[in-house]
N, C-alpha and C positions, 0 to 999 in steps of 0.2 A: 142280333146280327143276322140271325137268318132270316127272318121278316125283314131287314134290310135289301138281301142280297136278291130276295126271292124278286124285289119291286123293282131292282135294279136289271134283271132277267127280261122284264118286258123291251129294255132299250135292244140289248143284243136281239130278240127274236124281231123288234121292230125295222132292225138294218137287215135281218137276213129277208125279212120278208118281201123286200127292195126287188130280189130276185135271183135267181141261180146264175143270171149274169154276168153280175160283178164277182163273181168269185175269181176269177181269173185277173182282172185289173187289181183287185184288191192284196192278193197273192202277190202280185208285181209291188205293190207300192208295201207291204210287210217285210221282201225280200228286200228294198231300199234302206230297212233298220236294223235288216239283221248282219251278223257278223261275217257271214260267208259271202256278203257284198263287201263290206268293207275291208277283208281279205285278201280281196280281190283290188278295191280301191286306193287304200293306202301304202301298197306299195307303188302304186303308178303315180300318187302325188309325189311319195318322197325318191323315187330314182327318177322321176322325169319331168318334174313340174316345178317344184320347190319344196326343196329338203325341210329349212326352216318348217312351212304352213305342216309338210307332213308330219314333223314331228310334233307338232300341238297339234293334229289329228288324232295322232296315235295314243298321245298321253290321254286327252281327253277320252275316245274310246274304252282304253284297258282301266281308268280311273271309274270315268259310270260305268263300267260293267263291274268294278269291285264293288262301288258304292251297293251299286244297286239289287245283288248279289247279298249283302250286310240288311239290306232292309227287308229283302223278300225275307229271308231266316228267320228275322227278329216280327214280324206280323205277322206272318201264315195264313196270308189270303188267299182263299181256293179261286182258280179256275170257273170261268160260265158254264161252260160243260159238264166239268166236273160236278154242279149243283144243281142242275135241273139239264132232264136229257131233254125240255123244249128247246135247248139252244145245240145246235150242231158245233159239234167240234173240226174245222174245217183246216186244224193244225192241231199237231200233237206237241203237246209241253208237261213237261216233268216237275217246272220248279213251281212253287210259289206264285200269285199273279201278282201282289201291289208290292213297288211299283210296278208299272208297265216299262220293262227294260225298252223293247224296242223303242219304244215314246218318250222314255229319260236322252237313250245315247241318240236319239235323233237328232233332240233338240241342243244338245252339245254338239255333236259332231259337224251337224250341216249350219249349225251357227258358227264355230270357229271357221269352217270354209267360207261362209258369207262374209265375215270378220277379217279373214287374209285377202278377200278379192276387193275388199273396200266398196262395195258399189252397191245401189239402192235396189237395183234390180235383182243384186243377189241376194239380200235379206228378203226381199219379195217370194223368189221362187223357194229359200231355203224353209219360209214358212209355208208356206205354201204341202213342200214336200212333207215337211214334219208333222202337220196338218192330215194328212191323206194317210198316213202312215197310223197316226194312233186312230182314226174313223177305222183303217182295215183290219185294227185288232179286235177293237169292238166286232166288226164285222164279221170276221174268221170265228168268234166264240172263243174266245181266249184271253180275253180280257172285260173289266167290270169298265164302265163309265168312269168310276171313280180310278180303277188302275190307273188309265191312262190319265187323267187328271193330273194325280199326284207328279205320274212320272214327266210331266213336262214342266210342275213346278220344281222340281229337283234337278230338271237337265236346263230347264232356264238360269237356276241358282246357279248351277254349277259352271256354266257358260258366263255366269257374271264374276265369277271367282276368279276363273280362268283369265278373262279381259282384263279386270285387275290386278293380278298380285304375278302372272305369269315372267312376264319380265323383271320385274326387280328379284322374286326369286331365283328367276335364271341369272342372272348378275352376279349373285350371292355365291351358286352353286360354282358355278365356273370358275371365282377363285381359289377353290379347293382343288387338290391333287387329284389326279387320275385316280389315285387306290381310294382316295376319301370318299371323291365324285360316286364309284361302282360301291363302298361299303353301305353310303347312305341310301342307294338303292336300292341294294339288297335289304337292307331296315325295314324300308317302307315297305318293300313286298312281303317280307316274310310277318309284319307285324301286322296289314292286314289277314293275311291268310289266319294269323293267331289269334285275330278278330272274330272270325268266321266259325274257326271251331270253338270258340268261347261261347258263341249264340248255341252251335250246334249241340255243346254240353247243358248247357240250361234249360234249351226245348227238348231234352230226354223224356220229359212224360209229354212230349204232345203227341197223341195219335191221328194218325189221318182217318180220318172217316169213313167206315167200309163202303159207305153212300160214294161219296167220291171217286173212290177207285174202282168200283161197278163202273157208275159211269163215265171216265175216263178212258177206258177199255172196253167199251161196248160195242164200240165200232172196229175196234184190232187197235186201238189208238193205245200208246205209251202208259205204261203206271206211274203215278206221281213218285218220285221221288226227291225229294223238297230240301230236305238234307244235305245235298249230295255235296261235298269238296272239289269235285274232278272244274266245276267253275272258276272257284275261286282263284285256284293254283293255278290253271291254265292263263289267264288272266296278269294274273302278279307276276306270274316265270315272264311270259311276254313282256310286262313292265319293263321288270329287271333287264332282261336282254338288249329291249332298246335303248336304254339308257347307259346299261356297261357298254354297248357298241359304241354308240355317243362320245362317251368318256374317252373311251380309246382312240377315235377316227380323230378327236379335236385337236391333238398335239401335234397331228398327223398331219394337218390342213384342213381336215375334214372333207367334205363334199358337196361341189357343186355342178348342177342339173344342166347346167348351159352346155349345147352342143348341136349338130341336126338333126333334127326328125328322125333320121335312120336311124344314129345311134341311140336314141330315147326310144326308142321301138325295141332295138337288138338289145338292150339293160334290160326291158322289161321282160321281157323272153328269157331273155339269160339266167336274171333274177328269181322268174318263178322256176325255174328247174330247181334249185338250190332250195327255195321254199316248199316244193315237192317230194326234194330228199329227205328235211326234216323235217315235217308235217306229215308225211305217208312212209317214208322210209323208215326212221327210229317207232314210227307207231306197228308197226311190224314185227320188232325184235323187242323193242321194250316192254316191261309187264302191263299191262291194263288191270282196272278197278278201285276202290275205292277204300282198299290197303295203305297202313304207311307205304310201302316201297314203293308200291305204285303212283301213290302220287308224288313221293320224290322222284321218278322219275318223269312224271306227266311235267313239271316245274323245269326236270333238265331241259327234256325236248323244247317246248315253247322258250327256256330261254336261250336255246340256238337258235330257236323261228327269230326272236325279236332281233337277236344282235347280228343273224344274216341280214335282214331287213336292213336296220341301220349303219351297220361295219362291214360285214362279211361281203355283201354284195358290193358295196363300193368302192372296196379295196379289190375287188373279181374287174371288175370295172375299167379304174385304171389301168392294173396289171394286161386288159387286153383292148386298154388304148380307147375303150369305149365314154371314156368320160376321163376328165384333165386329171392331171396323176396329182394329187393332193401335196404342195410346200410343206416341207419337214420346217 
């Protein structure tokens, strides 16, 4: 494997040798797959564009990033950087590299956006983006050829799952009760997370390589921490939230995005205030680390992120007339 990885070290040092230029364009188009863009994104699809596309954004998202999250664990493929300091580390990463997360939730994410706009030109540019995006990981030193590889056949699979089986299992779900709807989602999330630690008890004798962590930190750059839960649960809590909001808004009327400009502006404003209470406000008071407690309550916080997202803000919304008040 390591005569593998060492011949695979030539591609990364081949893209950086392109030149200190692109680091900056490259930077931009890694930010397009990561989570603190779509943070940012997916609440603007689902309070001002279309609830529906948003919420098969969002599942798709917090789904490849459990997935993906389950397979880094169970592989333990290092980092470029971490294995040979010919490759600059031009981003700092803790987990695991195969798959290439950013290159799995790409190729899901901006496929189901191309998939709700229906249009040739958006498959076009959605590759296109998805495309640029794993080139910039190679590029940054943070990923193998093969990461990114993987992670786009697992965000392709996963985006063909999604196309098919999404509606008849929403059909299915929706004749369930409110309590059923929220218990089956709490299932899922908490049975991956017991996913997650089932890998993480098995790979107890795997050590990280002292090679690795030298150079991972050679530059001031992050020590691997590969293991780490605060992912998984973060992720799943978000699951859960947006789909117990879901649950609850449905009975409700739910919610719909039609209205003017102004008000789709004043939601989104609004919306992220509430997103910044609990996203940066309970990260304040609540415990941090990678303790039970702590991540019970890393699970609470996110799953108040997800179901302001889908309930909390919608129902803020109505209440001040910013969007049509949901038929009981």
């Amino acid at each position: 494997m390591d005569g593998f990885l060492s011949s695979l070290v030539a591609v990364n040092a081949a893209f950086q040798g392109l030149g200190d230029w692109l680091a900056g364009p490259m930077k931009f188009f890694s930010f397009l797959g990561s989570e603190d863009f779509f943070l940012i994104a997916l609440p603007l699809v689902y309070w001002c564009i279309d609830a529906a596309l948003g919420l098969r954004i969002g599942v798709m998202l917090l789904a490849s990033n459990g997935l993906n999250n389950l397979f880094k664990m169970a592989l333990h493929g290092p980092r470029p950087y971490w294995v040979n300091t010919d490759v600059k580390g031009l981003a700092s990463e803790t987990g695991f590299g195969v798959p290439s997360g950013h290159s799995q939730t790409a190729a899901g994410v901006w496929g189901i956006a191309a998939d709700g706009l229906k249009r040739t030109w958006a498959w076009v540019a959605a590759a296109t983006v998805v495309l640029l995006i794993g080139l910039s990981r190679i590029y940054l030193g943070v990923h193998f050829l093969h990461d990114v590889l993987i992670g786009w056949l697992l965000g392709g699979l996963t985006l063909w799952a999604f196309i098919k089986y999404w509606d008849p299992i929403a059909a299915r779900v929706k004749k369930l009760t409110m309590l059923n709807q929220i218990l089956l989602a709490f299932a899922v999330s908490i049975g991956m997370i017991l996913l997650a630690a089932l890998i993480v008890f098995l790979s107890r004798g795997f050590v990280i390589p002292a090679e690795w962590i030298a150079n991972a930190t050679v530059d001031g750059g992050d020590a691997p921490n590969p293991f780490s839960m605060e992912g998984m649960v973060t992720s799943m809590g978000t699951l859960f939230g947006l789909f117990a909001g879901v649950a609850w808004l449905a009975p409700r009327g739910g919610f719909h995005t039609s209205g003017p400009a102004w008000k789709r502006a004043l939601r989104y404003a609004v919306g992220l205030v509430g997103v910044a209470v609990f996203y940066f406000g309970l990260k304040l008071v609540f415990p941090d680390g990678e303790d039970l407690v702590a991540l019970v309550f890393r699970y609470i916080r996110y799953t108040l992120v997800g179901a302001w997202v889908s309930a909390g803000a919608p129902w803020i919304f109505a209440k001040l007339q910013l969007a049509d008040t949901p038929n009981r």
